[in-house]
N, C-alpha and C positions, 0 to 999 in steps of 0.2 A: 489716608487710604488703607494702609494696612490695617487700622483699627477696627476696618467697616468689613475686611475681608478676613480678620478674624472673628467677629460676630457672623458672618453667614459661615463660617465651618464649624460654630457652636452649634446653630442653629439647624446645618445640615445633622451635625451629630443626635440629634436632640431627638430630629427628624428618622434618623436612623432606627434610631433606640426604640423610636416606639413599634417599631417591627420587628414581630418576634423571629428568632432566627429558623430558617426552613431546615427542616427533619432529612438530611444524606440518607441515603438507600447503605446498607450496610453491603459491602461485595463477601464473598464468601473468601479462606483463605486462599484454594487452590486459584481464584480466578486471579488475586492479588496478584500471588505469585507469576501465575504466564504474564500478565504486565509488564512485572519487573524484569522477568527476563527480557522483551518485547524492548523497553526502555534502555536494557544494557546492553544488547545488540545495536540500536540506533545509536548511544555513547560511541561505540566501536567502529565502527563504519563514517562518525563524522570526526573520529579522528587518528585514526591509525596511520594515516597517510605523515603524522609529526615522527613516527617511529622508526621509518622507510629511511635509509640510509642509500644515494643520495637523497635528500629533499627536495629537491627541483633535477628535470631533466629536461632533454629539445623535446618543444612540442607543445611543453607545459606554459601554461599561465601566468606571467609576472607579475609575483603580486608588492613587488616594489620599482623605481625608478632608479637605478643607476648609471654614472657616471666611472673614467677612467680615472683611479687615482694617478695617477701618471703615466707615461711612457712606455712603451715593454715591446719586444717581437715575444708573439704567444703561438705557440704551437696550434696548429689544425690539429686538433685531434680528429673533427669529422673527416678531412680531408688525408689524415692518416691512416685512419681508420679503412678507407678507401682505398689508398695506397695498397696499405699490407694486403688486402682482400685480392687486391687483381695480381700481386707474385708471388701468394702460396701456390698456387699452380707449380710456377718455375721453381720453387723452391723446396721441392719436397724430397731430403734427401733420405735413400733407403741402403739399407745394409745387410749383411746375411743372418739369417737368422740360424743358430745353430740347432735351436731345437727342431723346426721346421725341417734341417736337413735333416738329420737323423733319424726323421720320421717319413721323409720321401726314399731314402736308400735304405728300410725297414720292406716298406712296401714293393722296392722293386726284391728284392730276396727273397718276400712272399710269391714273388710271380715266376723265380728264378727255379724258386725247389716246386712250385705247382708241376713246372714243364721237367723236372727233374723225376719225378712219380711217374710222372704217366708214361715216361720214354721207355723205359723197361719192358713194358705191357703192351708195348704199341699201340697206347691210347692218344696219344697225341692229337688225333683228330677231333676230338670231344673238344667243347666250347670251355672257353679255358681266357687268359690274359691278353691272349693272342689269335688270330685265326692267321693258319698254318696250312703251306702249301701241300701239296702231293710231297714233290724232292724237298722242301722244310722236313716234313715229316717223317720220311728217307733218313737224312742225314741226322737227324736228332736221337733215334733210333740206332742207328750202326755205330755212334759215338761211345767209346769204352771212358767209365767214367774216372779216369787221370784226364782221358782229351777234356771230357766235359767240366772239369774241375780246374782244368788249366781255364777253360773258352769262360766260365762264371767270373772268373777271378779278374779276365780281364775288360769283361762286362763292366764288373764293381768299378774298377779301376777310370773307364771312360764316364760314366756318372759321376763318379768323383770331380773330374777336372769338370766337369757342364757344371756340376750344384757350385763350383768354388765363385764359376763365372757369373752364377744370379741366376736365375729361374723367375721368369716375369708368366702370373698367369693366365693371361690371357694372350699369350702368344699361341700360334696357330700348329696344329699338328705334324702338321705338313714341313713346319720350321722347323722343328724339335727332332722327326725324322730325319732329315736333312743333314742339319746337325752333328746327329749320332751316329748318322752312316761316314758322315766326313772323318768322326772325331776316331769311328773303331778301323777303317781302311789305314790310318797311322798305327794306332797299337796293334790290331791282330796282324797285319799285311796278308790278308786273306779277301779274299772274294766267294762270293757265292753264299748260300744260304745261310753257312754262320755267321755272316751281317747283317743278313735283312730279320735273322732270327732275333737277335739283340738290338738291334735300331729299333724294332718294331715294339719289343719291352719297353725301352727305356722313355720312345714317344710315350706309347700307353698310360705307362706308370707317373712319366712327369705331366704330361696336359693335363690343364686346369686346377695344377699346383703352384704355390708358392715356399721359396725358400727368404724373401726378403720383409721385412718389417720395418719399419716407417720412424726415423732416428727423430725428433724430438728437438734435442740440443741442437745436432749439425743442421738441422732446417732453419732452427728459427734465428743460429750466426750468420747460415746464408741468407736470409731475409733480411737482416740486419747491414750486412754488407750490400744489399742489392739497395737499399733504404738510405743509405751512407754516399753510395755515389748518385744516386739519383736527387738525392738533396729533399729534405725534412721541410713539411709545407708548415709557414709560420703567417699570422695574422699580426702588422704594422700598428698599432694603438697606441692614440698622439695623447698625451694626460688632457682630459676633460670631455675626451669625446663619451658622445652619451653609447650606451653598451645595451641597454634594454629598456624600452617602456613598461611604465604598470597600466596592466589589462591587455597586452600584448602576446603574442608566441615566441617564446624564448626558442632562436635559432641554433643551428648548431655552431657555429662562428661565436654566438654572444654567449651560449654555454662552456666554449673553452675560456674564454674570456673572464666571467663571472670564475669560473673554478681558479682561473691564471692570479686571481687576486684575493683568492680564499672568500669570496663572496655565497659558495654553497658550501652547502654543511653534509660533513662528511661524517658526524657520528650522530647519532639519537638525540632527542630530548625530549625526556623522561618527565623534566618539570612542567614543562608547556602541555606534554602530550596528557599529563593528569589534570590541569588546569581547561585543556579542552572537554577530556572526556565525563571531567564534573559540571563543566557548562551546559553540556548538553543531557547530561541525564537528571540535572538540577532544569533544562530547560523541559522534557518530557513531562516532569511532577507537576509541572506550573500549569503545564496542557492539562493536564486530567482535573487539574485544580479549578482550573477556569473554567472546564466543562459541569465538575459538579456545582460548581457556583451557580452557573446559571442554569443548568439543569440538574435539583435535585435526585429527581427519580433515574439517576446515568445507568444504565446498566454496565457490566465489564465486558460488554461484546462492542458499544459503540463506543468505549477507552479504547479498544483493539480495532476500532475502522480508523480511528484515527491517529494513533502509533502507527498502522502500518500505512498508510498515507505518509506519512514520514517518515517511514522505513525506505518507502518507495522512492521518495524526492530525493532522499540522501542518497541511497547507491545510485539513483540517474546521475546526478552530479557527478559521482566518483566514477562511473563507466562512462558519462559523453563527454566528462571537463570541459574546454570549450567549446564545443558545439551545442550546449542544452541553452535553452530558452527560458529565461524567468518565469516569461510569461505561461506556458506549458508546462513549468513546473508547479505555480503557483495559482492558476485560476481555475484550474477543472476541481483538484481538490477544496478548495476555497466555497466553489459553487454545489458541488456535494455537500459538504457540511454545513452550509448555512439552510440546507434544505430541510436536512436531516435532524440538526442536532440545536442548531440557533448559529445567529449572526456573530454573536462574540462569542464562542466556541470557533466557527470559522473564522475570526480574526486574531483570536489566539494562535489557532494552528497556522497562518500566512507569517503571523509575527514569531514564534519557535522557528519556522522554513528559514523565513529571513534572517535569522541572525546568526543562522549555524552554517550559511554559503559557507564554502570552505575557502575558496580562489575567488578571485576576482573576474565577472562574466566576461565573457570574449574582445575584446577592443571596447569598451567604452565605461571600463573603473565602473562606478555605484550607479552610474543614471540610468542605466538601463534595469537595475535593479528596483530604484526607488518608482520607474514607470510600472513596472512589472505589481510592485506592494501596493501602487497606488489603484491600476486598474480592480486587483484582487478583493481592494476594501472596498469598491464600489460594489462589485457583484456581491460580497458579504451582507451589504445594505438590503441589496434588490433581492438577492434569493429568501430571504426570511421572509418580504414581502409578496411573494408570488403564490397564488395561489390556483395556478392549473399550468395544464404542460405545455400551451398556448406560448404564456409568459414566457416558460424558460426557453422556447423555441427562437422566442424573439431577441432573447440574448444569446445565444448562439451568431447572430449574427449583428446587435448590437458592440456587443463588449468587443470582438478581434479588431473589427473596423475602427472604434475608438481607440484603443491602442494602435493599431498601424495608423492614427491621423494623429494622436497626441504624438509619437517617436516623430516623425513624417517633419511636424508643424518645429520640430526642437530643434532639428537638424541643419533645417534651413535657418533657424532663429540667428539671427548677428546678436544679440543680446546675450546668449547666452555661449558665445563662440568663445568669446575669453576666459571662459569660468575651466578649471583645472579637471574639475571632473565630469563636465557635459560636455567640453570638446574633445573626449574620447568616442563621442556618439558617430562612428565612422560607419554603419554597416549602412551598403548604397541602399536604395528604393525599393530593387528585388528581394533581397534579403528580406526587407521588412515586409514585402507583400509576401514571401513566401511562407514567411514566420505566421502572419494573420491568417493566411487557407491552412496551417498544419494547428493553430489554435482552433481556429472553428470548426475542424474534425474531430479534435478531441475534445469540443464542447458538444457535440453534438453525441458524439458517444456516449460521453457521462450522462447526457440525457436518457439515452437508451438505456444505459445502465444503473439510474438509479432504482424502477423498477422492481431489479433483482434486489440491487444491496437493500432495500427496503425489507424483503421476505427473506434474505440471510439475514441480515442484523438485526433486525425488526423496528428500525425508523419509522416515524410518522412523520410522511411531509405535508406541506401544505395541499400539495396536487390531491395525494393520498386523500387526505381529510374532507377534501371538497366532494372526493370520488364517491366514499364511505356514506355521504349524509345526503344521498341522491334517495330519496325517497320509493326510486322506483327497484330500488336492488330486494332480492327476492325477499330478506328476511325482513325487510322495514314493508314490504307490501303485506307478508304472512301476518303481519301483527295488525295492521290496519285492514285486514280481514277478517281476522281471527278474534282482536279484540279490539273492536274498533273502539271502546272506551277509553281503554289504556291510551291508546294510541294516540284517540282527542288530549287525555291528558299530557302525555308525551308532548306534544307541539304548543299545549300550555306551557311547560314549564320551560321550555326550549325559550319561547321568548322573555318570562322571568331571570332564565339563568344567562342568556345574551345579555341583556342590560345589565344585569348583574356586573360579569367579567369583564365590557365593556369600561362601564365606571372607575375602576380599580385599575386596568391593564392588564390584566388577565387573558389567558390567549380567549380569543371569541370562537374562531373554529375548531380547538378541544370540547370545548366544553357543549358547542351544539351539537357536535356528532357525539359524544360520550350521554348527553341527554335524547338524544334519538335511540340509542340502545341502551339504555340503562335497566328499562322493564320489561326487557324479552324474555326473564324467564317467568312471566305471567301468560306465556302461551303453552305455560305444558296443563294449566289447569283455568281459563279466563273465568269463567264463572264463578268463582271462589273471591273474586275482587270485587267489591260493590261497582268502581264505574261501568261495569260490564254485564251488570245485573239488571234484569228486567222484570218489571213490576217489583211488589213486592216481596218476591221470595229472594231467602238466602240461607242459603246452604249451611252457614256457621248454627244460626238458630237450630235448623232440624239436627244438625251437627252434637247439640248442648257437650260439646268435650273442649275447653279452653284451651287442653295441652293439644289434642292435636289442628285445632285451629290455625296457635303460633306454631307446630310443624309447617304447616299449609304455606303460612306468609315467611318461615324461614326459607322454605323451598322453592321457593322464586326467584331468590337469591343466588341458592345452588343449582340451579337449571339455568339459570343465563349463564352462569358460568359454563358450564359445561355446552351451551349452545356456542358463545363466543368460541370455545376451544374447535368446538368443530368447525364455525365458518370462519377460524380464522384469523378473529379480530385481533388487532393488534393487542399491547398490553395497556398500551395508555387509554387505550377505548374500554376493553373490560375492566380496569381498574374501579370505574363509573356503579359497574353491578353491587357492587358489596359496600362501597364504601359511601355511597347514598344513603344508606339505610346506617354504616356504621353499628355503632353498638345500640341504638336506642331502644326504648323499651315500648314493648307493644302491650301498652298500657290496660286497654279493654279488656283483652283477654286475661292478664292479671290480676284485673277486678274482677272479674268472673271467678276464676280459681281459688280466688281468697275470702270470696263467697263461702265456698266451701272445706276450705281448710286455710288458716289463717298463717299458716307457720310456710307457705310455700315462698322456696326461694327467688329474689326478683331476677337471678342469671338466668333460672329457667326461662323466662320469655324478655327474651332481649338477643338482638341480632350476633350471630355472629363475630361482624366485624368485618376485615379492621375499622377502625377511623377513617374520616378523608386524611389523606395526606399529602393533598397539595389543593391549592387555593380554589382550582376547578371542583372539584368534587364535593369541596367543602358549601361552595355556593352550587351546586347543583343540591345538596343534602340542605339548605335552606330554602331553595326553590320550590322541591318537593313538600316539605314542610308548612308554605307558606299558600300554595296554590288554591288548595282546598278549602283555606280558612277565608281567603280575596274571595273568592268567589261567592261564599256565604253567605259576605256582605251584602246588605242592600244597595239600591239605584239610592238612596238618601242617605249614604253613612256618608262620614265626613272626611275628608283628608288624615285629622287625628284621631278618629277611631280605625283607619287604616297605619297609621305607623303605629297607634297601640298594638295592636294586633303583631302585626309580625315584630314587633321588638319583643313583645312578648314570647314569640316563638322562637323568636333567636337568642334571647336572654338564657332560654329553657334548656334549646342545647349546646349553651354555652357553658352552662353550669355541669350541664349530664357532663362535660370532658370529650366531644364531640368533638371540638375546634382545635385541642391541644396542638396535636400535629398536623394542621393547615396551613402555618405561617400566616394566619390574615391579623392585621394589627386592628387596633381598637377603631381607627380611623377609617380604613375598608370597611370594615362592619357597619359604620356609619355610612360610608356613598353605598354599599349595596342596599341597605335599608331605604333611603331616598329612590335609589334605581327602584326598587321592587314597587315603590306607589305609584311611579311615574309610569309603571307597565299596568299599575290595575287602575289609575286614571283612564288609560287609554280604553281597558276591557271595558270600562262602566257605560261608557258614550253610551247615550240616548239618542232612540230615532223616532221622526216624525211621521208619526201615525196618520196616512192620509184618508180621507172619507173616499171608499169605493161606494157607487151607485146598484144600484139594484139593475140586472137585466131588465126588467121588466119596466121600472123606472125610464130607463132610456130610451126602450121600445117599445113602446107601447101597441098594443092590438087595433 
């Protein structure tokens, strides 16, 4: 058996080999470059979290199964934590602040010498620290300043003892008054205006002051004391009992726990964290890799739809942790890009998602993961297949319902109740109906929105392509008005170049929308092309100039271009204009030139260019080729003067160097050559000529 299964991977090799390898699109450096950046920001993001000192917290994701190695009373910390919280209150001790006072008995002596100025001048009634009675204003006045020097002094003096006893801010004016009328009836032994004159300072000046600040140390010994007799909350943990499931929400009970046994990690690591962050930017290169694999012509703007699709997936994961959905992370972009870009491009990027999960999905370890990849490769299947917006509608509401009946069907399964990582599939019935209506929203948007990202990034999808080759859109009407030859020939070649791409695997709806526009720009001049010519005039003869003839038919070439830019066409659709024609050489008018001067160079009349450079273009520049010469044939040529013929034409520009960069091996060349008789069998069909009667024959008078 191995002997027979190393001969078929000779034979694949063999197989391989005879296919030439397809021509990468060269990206420019600066696009490289944002990629790269693109890619080292996804590194970063899928793992910066190994950096994070702790590495687990409550809340977090268990992404292992432990047990108690033995015995222990473990401190609450949650429930400590709680503690302390409800007797900072009570324990918040405060003391005097010295600088604070010196800065409230500053301001009452500002307000002391204000009323000291004005008293001389008998200004005292001006708005001032104080408002000041009639008899206030009396007595402040007739005061000789030894009284008023004694009556300051002893002002200073009653502030003193109030600032020693605490100054609480927000005690009420009214108190402070109070207070200082109590506190100066002791030291002045006086009555009457020189105490209401200084109670009323010293209120003023102290309301909405503070002299205390908030002690630190002595708070947090008497919280400690208060913590001491109320008694330290500890958790009982018998050896063996289990402490946390993996795929579970680590508690805070099982977080003291875990930390009570050095089970989290309390410093960095550096080796793991570079070990992930190379996986994942080793796993980005792979993406881009697999995309230009299967599509050579990638541009660096659909590398960047699909990095950041996985820019996106990855910070969801790190912002929802638990609560994200595989399936919402991994099927709307899945279905995007198999639209856009191909099926194994989207199964590449489902498989880079999946392997870079960071945690372990919410209650149920890998199953719910490996249902999530599993749905994702179905719809990768179906979206490359789909060809209108009909289809993707219909998965919209296919794929969630499969998924909520495939989890649904596991759930309930007794077969699969014993297995370690499917009887983590806990989340009840709601959940998974709730999960299926919030996928089918976001599949139904990405419907809505592929649209747009088609004309941002410039996708061709399938819907697209079906849309483009609608014969009735304005510029495929203008041409089969304009030049209805063309046009006949257009729909000729269209079914040559289908069979064609058909036989081989070639996409089929490239290559018929890229051949429905290929000779638009024969409408900036249609009479200059013989199928558009009537009777026998033409233009080139009255013309007798070869050089600007091949102008004429180069210019065909640059006027579809320049058409396609204006309405828009995609790139993979205009590619079709130039690279039809390729380099060949417009042989007639060559011979004509050389009529008249022999030394003319053969560059002069041969197309611009490029090449085809992919398999499509290649067989539409054989189709083109090929049509004119079928059709010449008679009702009696024979099958092998029909593959002479186009081997002939294909041999021709095979040699010109026309094929180089098409990728088509010796072997396609061979089923497109059979396709193309198979399509002029069909054109040759003979009809049966029936005898019509004469009016008169039948009717006779």
């Amino acid at each position: 058996m191995a002997k027979i299964l190393r001969l078929k991977s000779i034979w694949r090799s063999f197989i391989n080999s005879q296919s030439p390898r397809k021509s990468v699109a060269k990206w420019p450096l600066a696009d490289r470059t944002g990629l790269l950046m693109v890619c080292i920001v996804i590194a970063i993001v899928s793992s910066y979290k190994l950096l994070a000192v702790p590495d687990l917290k409550p809340g977090d994701i268990a992404p292992f199964e432990a047990n108690a190695p033995q015995s222990a009373l473990v401190i609450d910390t949650e429930a400590l934590q709680q503690q302390k919280t409800d007797l900072i209150p009570r324990t918040s001790v405060q003391v005097i602040d010295k600088e604070e006072t010196v800065n409230i008995e500053k301001a009452l002596i500002k307000n002391i010498s204000y009323l000291e100025r004005v008293a001389p001048r008998n200004e005292a009634f001006r708005i001032g620290p104080v408002n000041l009675t009639p008899e206030e204003r009396e007595w402040l006045s007739k005061q000789s300043p030894q009284r008023r020097n004694i009556w300051e002094q002893e002002v200073l003096l009653v502030s003193q003892k109030m600032l020693k006893q605490g100054l609480i801010k927000t005690l009420a004016h009214d108190q402070i008054l109070n207070a200082a009328k109590f506190q100066l009836i002791e030291q002045i032994n006086d009555e009457g205006p020189s105490i209401d004159i200084a109670s009323k300072l010293i209120a003023n000046t102290f309301h909405g002051n503070t002299n205390l600040r908030h002690d630190a140390q002595r708070s947090q010994q008497l919280l400690e004391e208060l913590i001491t007799k109320q008694g330290i909350p500890k958790i009982e943990v018998k050896k063996g009992d289990l402490i946390t499931r993996k795929g579970e929400q680590i508690t805070p009970e099982g977080f003291a726990v875990l930390d009570h046994f050095g089970l989290i990690r309390r410093t960095a690591r550096p080796i793991e964290w570079l070990c992930r962050f190379s996986e994942a930017l080793a796993s980005c290169f792979a993406l881009l890799i697999i995309m230009r694999r299967e599509k050579p012509s990638l541009r660096p703007k659909h590398g960047l739809l699909a990095l950041g699709l996985l820019l996106i997936a990855q910070a969801s994961k790190d912002w929802f942790g638990a609560a994200v959905s595989p399936l919402q992370i991994l099927v709307p972009p899945t279905l995007l890009l198999s639209q856009g870009v191909g099926p194994t491009s989207a199964l590449g990027w489902m498989g880079v998602t999946s392997l870079l999960w960071p945690v372990p999905v919410s209650g149920i370890g890998e199953g719910r993961l490996i249902i999530a990849a599993l749905t994702s490769t179905l719809v990768a299947f179906l979206g490359g297949r789909m060809r209108s917006r009909a289809q993707l509608l219909q998965v919209v509401v296919f794929v969630p319902f499969s998924a909520l009946l495939s989890q649904w069907i596991l759930l309930r399964s007794q077969i699969l109740s014993s297995g370690s990582a499917w009887r983590k599939l806990s989340p009840n019935s709601e959940t998974l109906l709730t999960e299926a209506l919030v996928l089918g929203a976001m599949l139904m948007f990405t419907v809505l929105l592929i649209p747009i990202i088609e004309n941002t990034f410039g996708l061709l999808t399938r819907a697209r392509l079906m849309e483009m080759s609608d014969q009735e859109r304005p510029l495929l009407r203008r041409l089969s008005k304009e030049a209805p030859g063309t046009f006949e020939h257009t729909l000729m070649i269209c079914g040559l170049a289908e069979e064609g791409a058909r036989s081989i695997g070639a996409d089929v709806d490239l290559i018929r929308t890229g051949a429905l526009y290929h000779d638009i720009g024969k409408l900036h001049a249609p009479e200059w092309f013989i199928e558009n010519q009537e009777g026998d005039i033409n233009p080139h003869e009255k013309l007798q100039n070869p050089y600007k003839s091949a102008d004429i038919l180069q210019a065909h070439v640059d006027e579809g271009l320049k058409l396609a830019r204006r309405h828009r066409l995609p790139s993979p659709i205009a590619d079709f204009i130039p690279e039809h024609q390729g380099t060949l050489k417009m042989g007639y008018f060559l011979h004509k030139a050389r009529e008249n001067d022999p030394s003319v160079q053969e560059t002069r009349f041969r197309y611009k260019g490029p090449v085809p450079r992919s398999r499509e273009t290649a067989i539409l520049m054989l189709a083109d080729g090929c049509e004119a010469a079928l059709r010449a044939l008679g009702e009696k040529s024979s099958d092998e003067e029909a593959f002479k013929t186009i081997r002939r034409i294909v041999e021709s520009r095979k040699h010109d160097g026309q094929l180089l960069k098409s990728s088509l091996s010796r072997s396609e060349i061979e089923l497109i050559i059979r396709a193309f008789v198979g399509v002029w069998k069909r054109m040759r069909h003979r009809r049966i000529k029936y005898p019509i009667s004469s009016f008169k024959a039948s009717y006779p008078a």
